[in-house]
C-alpha positions as a Markdown table, in Angstrom:
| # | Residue | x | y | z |
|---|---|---|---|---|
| 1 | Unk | 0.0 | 0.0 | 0.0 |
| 2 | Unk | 1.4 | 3.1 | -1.2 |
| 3 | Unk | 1.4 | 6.6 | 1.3 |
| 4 | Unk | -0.9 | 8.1 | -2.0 |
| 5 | Unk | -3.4 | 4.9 | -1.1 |
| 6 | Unk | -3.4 | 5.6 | 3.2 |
| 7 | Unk | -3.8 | 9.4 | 2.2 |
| 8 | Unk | -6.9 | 8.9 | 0.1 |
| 9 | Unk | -8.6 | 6.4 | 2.5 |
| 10 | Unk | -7.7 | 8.6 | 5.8 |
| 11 | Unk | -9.5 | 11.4 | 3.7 |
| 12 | Unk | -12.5 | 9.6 | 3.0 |
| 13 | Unk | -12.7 | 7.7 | 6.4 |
| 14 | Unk | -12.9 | 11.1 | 8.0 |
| 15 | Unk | -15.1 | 12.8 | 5.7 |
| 16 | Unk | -12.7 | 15.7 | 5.0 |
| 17 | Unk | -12.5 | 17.8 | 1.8 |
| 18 | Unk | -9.0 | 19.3 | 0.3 |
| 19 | Unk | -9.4 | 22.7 | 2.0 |
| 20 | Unk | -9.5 | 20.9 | 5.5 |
| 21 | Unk | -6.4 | 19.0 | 4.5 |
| 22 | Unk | -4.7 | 21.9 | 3.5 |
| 23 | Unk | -5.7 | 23.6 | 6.9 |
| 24 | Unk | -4.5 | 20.6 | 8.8 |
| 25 | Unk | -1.2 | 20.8 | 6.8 |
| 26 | Unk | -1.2 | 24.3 | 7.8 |
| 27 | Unk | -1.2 | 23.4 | 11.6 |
| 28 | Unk | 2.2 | 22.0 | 11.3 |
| 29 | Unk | 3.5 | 25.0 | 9.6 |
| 30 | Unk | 3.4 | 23.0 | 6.3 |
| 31 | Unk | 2.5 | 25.1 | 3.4 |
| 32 | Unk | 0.5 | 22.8 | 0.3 |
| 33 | Unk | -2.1 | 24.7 | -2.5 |
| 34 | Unk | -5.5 | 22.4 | -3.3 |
| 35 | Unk | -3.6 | 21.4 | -6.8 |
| 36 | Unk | -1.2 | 19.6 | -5.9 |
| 37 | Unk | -3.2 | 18.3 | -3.0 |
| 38 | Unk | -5.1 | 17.3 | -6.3 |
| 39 | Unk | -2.6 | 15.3 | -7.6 |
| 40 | Unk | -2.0 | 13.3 | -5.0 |
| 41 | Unk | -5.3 | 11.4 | -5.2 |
| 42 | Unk | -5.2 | 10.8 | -8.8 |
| 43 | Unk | -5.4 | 8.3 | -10.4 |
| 44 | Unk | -2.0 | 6.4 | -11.2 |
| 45 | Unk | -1.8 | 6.5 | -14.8 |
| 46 | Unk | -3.0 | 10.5 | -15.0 |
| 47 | Unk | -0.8 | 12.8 | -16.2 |
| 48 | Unk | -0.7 | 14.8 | -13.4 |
| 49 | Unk | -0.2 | 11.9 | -10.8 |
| 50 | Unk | 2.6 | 12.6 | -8.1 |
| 51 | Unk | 3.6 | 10.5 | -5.5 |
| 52 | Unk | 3.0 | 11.3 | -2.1 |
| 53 | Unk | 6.4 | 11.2 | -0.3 |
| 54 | Unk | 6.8 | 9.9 | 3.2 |
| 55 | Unk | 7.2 | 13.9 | 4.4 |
| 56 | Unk | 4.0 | 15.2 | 3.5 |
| 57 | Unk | 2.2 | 12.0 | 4.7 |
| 58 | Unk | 3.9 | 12.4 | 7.7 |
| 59 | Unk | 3.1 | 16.2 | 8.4 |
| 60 | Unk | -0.5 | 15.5 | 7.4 |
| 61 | Unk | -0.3 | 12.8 | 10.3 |
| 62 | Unk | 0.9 | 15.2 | 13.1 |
| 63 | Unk | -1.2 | 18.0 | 11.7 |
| 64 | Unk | -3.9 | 15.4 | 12.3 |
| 65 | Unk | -3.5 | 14.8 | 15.7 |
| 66 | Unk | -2.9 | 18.3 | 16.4 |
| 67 | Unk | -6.5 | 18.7 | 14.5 |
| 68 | Unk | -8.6 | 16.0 | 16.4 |
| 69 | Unk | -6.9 | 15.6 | 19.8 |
| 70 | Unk | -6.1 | 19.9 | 20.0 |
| 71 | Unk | -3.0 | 20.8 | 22.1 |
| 72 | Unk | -1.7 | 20.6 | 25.6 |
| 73 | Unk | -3.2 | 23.8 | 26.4 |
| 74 | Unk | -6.9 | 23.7 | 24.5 |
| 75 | Unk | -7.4 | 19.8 | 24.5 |
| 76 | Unk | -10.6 | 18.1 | 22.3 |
| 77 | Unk | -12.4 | 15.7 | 22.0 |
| 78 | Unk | -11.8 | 13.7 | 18.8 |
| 79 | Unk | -15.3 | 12.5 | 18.6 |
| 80 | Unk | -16.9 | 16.1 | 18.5 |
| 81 | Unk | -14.6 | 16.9 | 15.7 |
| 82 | Unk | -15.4 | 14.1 | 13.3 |
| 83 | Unk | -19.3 | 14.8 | 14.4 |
| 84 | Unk | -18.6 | 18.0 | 13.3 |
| 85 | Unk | -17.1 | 16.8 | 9.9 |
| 86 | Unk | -20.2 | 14.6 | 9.3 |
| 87 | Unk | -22.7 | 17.3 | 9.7 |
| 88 | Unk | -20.6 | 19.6 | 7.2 |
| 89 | Unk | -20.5 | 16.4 | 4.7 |
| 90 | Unk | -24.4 | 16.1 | 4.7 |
| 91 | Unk | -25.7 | 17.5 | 1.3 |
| 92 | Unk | -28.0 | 21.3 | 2.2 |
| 93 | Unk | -31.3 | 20.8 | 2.2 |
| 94 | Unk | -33.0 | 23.1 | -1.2 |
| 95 | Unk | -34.6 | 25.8 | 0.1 |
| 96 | Unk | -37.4 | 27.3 | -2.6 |
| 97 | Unk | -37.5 | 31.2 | -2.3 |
| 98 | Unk | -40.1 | 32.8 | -1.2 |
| 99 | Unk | -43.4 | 33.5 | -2.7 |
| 100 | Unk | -43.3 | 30.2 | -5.0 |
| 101 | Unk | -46.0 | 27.6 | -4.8 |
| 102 | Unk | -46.0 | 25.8 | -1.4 |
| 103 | Unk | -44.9 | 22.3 | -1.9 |
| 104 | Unk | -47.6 | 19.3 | -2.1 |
| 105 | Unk | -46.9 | 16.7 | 0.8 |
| 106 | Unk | -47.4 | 13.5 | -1.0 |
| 107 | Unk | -48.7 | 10.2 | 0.7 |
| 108 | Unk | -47.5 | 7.2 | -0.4 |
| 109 | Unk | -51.2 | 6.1 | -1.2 |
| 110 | Unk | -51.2 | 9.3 | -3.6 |
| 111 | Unk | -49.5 | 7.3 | -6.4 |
| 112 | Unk | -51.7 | 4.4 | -6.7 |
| 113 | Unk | -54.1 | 3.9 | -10.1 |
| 114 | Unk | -57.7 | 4.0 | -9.2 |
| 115 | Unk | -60.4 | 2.6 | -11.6 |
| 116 | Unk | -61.8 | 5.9 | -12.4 |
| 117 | Unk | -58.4 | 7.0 | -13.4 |
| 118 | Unk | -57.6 | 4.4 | -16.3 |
| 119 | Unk | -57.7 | 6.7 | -19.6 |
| 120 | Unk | -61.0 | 5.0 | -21.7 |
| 121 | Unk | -60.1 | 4.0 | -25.9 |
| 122 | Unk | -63.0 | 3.4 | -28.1 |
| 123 | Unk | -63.6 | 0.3 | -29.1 |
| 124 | Unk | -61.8 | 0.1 | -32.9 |
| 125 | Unk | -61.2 | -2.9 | -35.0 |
| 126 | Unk | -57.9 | -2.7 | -36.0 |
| 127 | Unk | -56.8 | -1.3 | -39.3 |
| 128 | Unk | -56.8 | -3.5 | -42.4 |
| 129 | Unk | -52.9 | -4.4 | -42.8 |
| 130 | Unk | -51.4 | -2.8 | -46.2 |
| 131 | Unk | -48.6 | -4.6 | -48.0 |
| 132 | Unk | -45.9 | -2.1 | -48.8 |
| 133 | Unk | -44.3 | -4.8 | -50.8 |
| 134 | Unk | -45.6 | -6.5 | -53.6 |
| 135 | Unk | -44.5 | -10.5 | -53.3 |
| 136 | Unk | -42.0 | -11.7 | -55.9 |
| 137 | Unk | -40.9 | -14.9 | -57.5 |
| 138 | Unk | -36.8 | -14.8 | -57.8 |
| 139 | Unk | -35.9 | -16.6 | -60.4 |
| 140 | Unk | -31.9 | -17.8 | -59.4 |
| 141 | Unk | -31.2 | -20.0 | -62.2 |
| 142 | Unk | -32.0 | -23.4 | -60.4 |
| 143 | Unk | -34.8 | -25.8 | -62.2 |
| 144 | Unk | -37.7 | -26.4 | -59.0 |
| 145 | Unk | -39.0 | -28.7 | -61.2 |
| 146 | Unk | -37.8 | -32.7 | -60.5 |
């Protein structure tokens, strides 16, 4: 397992987007822009893949700690901190502005087809099939006759 592969998955495990990295790089007096925080979770075979070496990794790690455990003098609680990254990961609720149509609570009985809904057809007899295609005899050059 590569540093680039422990980098991406401590990202993901811990919900946290590139300008939180870059902020917890920045706790360690470790100075790294968004793109080439980009690169490092690539995909191998991009152009722009790089290598994560074992320095970055390892200020990442420390700025880490220093992130979810605090310092000696302002101590926290790891927990509340990755609480706090889930609530920031949730997708916003859409908010319609105001003075559109108010929004029809559906039931899930709503959606069901009732008799009185089923759309009524005349009874036809269906339309007298027209050949587009006259039928041929091909002759090939072979006697059917025995």
């Amino acid at each position: 397992m590569t540093n680039n592969d422990i980098f991406k998955k401590l990202r993901v495990a811990l919900m946290l987007r590139d300008d939180q990295i870059v902020d917890i790089l920045q706790l360690v007096d470790f100075r790294m822009t968004k793109s080439e925080l980009g690169a490092f979770f690539r995909d191998e075979k991009h152009e722009n893949y790089m290598e994560c070496g074992d320095q970055v990794l390892r200020n990442f790690l420390n700025g880490l700690v220093i992130h979810l455990r605090g310092t000696k003098e302002n101590p926290k609680n790891p927990m509340d901190v990755i609480a706090i990254h889930k609530q920031e990961a949730k997708p916003k609720e859409f908010k319609k502005p105001e003075g559109s149509a108010p929004n029809k609570e559906f039931k899930p009985g709503d959606f069901k087809k009732s008799p009185a809904a089923k759309p009524k057809f005349k009874d036809k007899k269906p339309a007298k099939k027209i050949e587009i295609v006259e039928k041929v005899n091909y002759k090939n050059g072979k006697n059917t006759k025995g």
